[in-house]
C-alpha positions in Angstrom: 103.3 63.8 89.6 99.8 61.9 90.1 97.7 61.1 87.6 93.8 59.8 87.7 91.8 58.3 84.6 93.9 59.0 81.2 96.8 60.9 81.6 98.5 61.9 78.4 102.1 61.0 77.8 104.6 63.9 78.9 104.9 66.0 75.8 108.1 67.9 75.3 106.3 70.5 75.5 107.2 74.8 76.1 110.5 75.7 77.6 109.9 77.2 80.9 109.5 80.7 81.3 112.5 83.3 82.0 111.6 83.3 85.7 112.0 79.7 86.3 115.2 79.3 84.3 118.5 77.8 86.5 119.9 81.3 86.6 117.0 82.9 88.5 117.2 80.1 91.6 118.9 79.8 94.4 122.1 78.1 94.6 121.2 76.3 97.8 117.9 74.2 98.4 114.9 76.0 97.9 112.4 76.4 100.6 108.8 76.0 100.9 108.2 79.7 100.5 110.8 79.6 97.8 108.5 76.9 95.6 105.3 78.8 96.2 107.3 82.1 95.2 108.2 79.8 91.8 104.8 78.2 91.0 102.8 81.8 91.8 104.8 83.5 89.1 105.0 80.4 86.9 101.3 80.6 86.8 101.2 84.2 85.8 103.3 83.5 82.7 100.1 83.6 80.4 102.5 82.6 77.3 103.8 79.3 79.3 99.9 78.2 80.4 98.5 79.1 76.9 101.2 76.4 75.7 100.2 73.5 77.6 98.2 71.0 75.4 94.9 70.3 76.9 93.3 66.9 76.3 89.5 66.6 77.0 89.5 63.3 78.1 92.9 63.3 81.3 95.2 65.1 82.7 98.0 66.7 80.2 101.4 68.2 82.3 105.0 69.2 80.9 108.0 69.1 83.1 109.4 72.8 84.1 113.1 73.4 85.7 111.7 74.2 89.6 114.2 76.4 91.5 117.7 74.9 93.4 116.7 71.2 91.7 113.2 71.0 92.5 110.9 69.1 90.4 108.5 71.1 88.5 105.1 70.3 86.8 102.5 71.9 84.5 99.9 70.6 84.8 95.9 70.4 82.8 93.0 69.1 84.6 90.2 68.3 82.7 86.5 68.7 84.0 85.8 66.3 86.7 89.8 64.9 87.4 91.5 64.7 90.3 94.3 63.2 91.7 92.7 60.7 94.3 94.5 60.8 97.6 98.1 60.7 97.7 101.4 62.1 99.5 104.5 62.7 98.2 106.9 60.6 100.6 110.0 63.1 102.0 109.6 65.7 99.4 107.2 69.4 100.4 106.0 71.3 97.9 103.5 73.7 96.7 101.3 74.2 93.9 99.4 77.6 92.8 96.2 77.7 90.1 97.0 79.7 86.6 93.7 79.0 85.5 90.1 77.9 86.4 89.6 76.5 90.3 91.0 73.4 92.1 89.5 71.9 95.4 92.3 70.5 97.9 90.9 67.7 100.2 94.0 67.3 102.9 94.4 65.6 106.1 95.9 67.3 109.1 97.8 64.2 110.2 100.9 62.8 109.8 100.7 59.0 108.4 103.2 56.1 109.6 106.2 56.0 107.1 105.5 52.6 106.3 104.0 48.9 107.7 100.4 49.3 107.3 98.0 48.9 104.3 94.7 50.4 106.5 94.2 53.1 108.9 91.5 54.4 111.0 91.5 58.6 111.2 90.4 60.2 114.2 87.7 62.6 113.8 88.8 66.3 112.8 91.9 65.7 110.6 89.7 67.0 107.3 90.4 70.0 106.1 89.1 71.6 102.7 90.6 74.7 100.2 89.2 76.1 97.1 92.4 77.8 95.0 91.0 79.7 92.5 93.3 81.1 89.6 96.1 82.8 91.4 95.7 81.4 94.3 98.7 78.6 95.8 99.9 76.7 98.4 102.7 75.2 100.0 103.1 71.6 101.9 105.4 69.8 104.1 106.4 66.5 104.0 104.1 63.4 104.2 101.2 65.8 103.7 98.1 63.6 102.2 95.7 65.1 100.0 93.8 64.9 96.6 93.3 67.3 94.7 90.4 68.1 92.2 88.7 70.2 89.0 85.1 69.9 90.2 83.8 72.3 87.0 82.1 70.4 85.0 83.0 72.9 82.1 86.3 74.3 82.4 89.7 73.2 82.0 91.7 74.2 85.1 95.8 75.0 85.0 98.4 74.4 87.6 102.2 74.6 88.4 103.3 72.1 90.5 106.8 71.9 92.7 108.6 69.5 95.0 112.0 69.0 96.6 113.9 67.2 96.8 112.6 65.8 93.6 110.2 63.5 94.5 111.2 59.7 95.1 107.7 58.0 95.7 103.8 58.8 95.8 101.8 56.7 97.3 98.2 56.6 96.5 95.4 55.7 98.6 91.6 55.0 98.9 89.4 56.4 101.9 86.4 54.9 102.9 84.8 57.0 105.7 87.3 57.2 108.5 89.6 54.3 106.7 92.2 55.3 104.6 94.1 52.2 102.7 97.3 52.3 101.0 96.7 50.8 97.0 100.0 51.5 95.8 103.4 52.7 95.7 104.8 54.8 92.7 108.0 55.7 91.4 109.4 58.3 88.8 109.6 55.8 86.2 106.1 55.8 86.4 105.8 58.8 85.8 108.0 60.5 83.8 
């Protein structure tokens, strides 16, 4: 889970819907197409995305049960948040828009597992997505993105998953063609 500007503490919060519930997942580990199967119906469960508190000034999520021990996220983005760019170390994922539209900035390159703090990009590796509500994607590993609520009115509302469960983000800063690793985060951050 990545968070930008004030991120409100992890609430309780609903119980996940029926869909999403241990007895509805596969017993082995889940696939990329199996967490974008999960977070496109997760964000059709109106009840479930009605429930999430939204705070005006950060991001607001609740932890879900993903499918076959994924990690799951709801997740509220306030007008004008994002996540900055990021990757999620080992883990793939995908994430799908219940409400309002998100922008995905990604880069079609794979990034050195570790031993650099700066990077120079070749031309080309940008690539751009608007995911309007009911629209999702999946990810593999080490994919780098940021993600965004350009509105500058309206909440957005996303579900989230990763597997394995993810072990690290790191977060960077970009610069034109540089891209800088700032730091490393762990769940305890997080959760």
């Amino acid at each position: 889970m990545s968070q930008t500007q004030h991120a409100s503490t992890p609430t309780s919060g609903p119980s996940p819907s029926p869909s999403s519930s241990p007895a509805a997942v596969p017993s082995s580990a889940p696939t990329e197409a199996d967490l974008l199967d999960f977070v496109r119906r997760t964000a059709t469960d109106t009840a479930l995305i009605d429930s999430l508190p939204l705070d005006p000034e950060g991001r607001t999520w609740v932890r879900l049960d993903g499918p076959g021990g994924s990690e799951a996220w709801l997740i509220g983005w306030p007008p004008g948040t994002g996540t900055g760019w990021h990757d999620h170390a080992e883990s793939f994922g995908a994430f799908a828009t219940a409400r309002g539209t998100l922008r995905e900035h990604s880069l079609a390159v794979r990034l050195p597992a570790g031993g650099w703090k700066n990077l120079e990009l070749a031309d080309g590796v940008d690539r751009g997505r608007e995911l309007p509500a009911g629209r999702g994607r999946a990810f593999g590993r080490h994919h780098v993105h940021e993600v965004l609520n350009e509105s500058r009115a309206e909440h957005a509302v996303s579900v989230h998953a990763y597997y394995p469960p993810l072990p690290l983000i790191r977060r960077f800063s970009r610069t034109g063609a540089v891209l800088r690793l700032e730091q490393v985060e762990r769940p305890e951050d997080w959760q």
